[in-house]
C-alpha positions as CSV (number, residue, x, y, z in Angstrom):
1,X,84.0,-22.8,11.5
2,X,81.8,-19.9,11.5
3,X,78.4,-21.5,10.1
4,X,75.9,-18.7,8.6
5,X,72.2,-19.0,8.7
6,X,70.1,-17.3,6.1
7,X,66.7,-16.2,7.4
8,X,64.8,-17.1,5.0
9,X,61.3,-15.8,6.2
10,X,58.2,-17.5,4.2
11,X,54.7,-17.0,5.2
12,X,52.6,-13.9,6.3
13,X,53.9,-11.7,8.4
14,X,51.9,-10.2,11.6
15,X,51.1,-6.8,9.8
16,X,50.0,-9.1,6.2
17,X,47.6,-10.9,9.0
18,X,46.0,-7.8,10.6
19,X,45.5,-6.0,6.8
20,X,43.6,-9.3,6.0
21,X,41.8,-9.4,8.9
22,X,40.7,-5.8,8.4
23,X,39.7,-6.2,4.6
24,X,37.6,-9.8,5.7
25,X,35.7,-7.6,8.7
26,X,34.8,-4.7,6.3
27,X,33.5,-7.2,3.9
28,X,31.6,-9.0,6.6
29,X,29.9,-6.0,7.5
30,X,29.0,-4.9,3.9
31,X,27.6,-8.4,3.0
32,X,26.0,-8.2,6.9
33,X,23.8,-4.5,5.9
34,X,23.3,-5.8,2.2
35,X,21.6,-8.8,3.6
36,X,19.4,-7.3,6.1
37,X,18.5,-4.4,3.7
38,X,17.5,-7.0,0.9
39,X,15.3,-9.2,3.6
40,X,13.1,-5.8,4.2
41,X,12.7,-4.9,0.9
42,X,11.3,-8.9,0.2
43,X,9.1,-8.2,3.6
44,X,8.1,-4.7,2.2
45,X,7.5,-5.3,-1.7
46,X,4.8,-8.7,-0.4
47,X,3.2,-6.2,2.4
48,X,2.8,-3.6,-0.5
49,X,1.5,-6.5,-3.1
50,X,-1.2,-7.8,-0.2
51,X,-2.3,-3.8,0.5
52,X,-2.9,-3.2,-3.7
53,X,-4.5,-6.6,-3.9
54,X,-6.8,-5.4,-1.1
55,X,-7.2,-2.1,-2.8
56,X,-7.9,-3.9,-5.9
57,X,-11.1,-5.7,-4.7
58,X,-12.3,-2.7,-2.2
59,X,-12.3,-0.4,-5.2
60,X,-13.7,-3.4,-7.7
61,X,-16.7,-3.3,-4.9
62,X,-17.3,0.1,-4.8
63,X,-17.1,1.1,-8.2
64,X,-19.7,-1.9,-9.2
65,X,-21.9,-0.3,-6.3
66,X,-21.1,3.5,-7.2
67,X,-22.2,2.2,-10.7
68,X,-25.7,1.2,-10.3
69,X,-26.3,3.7,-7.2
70,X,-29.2,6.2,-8.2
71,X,-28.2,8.2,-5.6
72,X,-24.9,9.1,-4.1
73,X,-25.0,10.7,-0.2
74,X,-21.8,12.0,1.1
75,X,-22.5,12.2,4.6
76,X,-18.9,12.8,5.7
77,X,-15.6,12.1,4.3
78,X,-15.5,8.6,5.7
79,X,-19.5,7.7,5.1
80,X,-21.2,7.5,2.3
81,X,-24.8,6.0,1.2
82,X,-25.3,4.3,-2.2
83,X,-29.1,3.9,-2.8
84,X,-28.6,1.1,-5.3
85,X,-31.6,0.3,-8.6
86,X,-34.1,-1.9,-5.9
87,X,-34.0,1.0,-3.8
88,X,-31.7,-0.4,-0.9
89,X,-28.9,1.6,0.8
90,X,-25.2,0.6,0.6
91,X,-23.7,2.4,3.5
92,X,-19.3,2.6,2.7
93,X,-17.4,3.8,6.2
94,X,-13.7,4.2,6.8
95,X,-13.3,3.5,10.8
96,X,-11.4,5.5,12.4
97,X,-8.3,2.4,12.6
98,X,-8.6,3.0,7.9
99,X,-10.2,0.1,7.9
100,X,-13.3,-0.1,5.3
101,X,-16.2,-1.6,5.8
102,X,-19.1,-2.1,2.9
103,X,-22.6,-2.5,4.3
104,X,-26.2,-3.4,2.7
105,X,-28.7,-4.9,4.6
106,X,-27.3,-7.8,6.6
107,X,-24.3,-8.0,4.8
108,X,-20.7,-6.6,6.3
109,X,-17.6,-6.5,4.5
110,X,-14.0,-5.2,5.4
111,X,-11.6,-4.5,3.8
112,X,-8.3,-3.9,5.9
113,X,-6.5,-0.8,6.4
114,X,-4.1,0.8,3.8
115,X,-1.5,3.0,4.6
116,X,-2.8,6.2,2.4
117,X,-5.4,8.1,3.9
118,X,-8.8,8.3,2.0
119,X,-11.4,9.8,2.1
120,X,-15.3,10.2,-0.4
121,X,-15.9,13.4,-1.3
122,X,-19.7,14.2,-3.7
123,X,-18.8,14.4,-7.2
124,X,-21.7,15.6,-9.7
125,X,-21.2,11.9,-11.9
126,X,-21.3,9.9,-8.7
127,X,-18.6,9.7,-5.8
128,X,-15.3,10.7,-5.4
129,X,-12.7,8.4,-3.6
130,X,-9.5,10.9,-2.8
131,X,-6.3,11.0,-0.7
132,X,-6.7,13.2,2.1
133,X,-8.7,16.4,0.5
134,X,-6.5,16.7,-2.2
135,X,-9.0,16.4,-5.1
136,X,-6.3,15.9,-7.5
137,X,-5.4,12.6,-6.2
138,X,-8.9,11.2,-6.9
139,X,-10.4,8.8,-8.0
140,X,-14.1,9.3,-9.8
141,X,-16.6,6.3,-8.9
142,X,-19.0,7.0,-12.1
143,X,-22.8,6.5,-11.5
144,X,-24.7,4.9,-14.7
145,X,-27.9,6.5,-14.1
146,X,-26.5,10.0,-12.3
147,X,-24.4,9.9,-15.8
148,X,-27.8,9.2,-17.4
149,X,-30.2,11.8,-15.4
150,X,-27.1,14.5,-16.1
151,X,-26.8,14.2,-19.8
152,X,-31.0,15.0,-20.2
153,X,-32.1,18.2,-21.6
């Protein structure tokens, strides 16, 4: 009696195995660089929010003293001295590592370093506060009574 066996074959076959394999790898890779490149933007967007918070209250600072300065003396682009209504001197410096530090009397401040270069530059209403010496990134730190003294006859 001659007995016949179907093959029958069920399941995956070696090649099905290696395709799936492949596809699973490319995907782990893909999900690998879309994880890592989401963690630095979540590292970069809170370093960026902590440097405009510190911007925030460095310029908050200056502009309160650039306001009530009656005089403005750019000594170079990282000093300047703010001769404030009682007649005391505010002296602003960027050190040389960006930081910025905010002076009067006994009193030190510091702010820490940003990552755009600034620099103060005169300005005939009061003081100029620009990126690099590019005066059309500026910003103008207005002077109440240089404002004042400038709009007399």
């Amino acid at each position: 009696m001659s007995r016949r066996f179907s093959h029958h074959r069920s399941g995956f076959t070696m090649m099905l195995m290696l395709i799936t394999l492949v596809l699973l790898g490319i995907f782990a890779l893909i999900a690998g660089e879309v994880f890592n490149n989401s963690m630095r933007a979540i590292r970069t967007s809170s370093e960026i929010h902590n440097q405009l918070n510190s911007f925030e209250g460095l310029l908050a600072s200056l502009r309160e003293d650039a306001w009530s300065a009656r005089s403005v003396r750019v000594e170079d682009p990282h000093k300047v001295i703010l001769t404030g209504p009682a007649r005391q001197e505010i002296t602003w410096t960027i050190a040389t590592t960006g930081e910025f530090v905010r002076t009067a009397g006994t009193d030190v401040c510091r702010w820490r370093k940003l990552d755009v270069p600034l620099n103060f530059a005169a300005h005939p209403a009061g003081l100029l506060l620009q990126q690099g010496t590019n005066p059309q990134e500026a910003i103008v730190l207005q002077s109440q009574f240089l404002a004042v003294e400038r709009s007399r006859p």
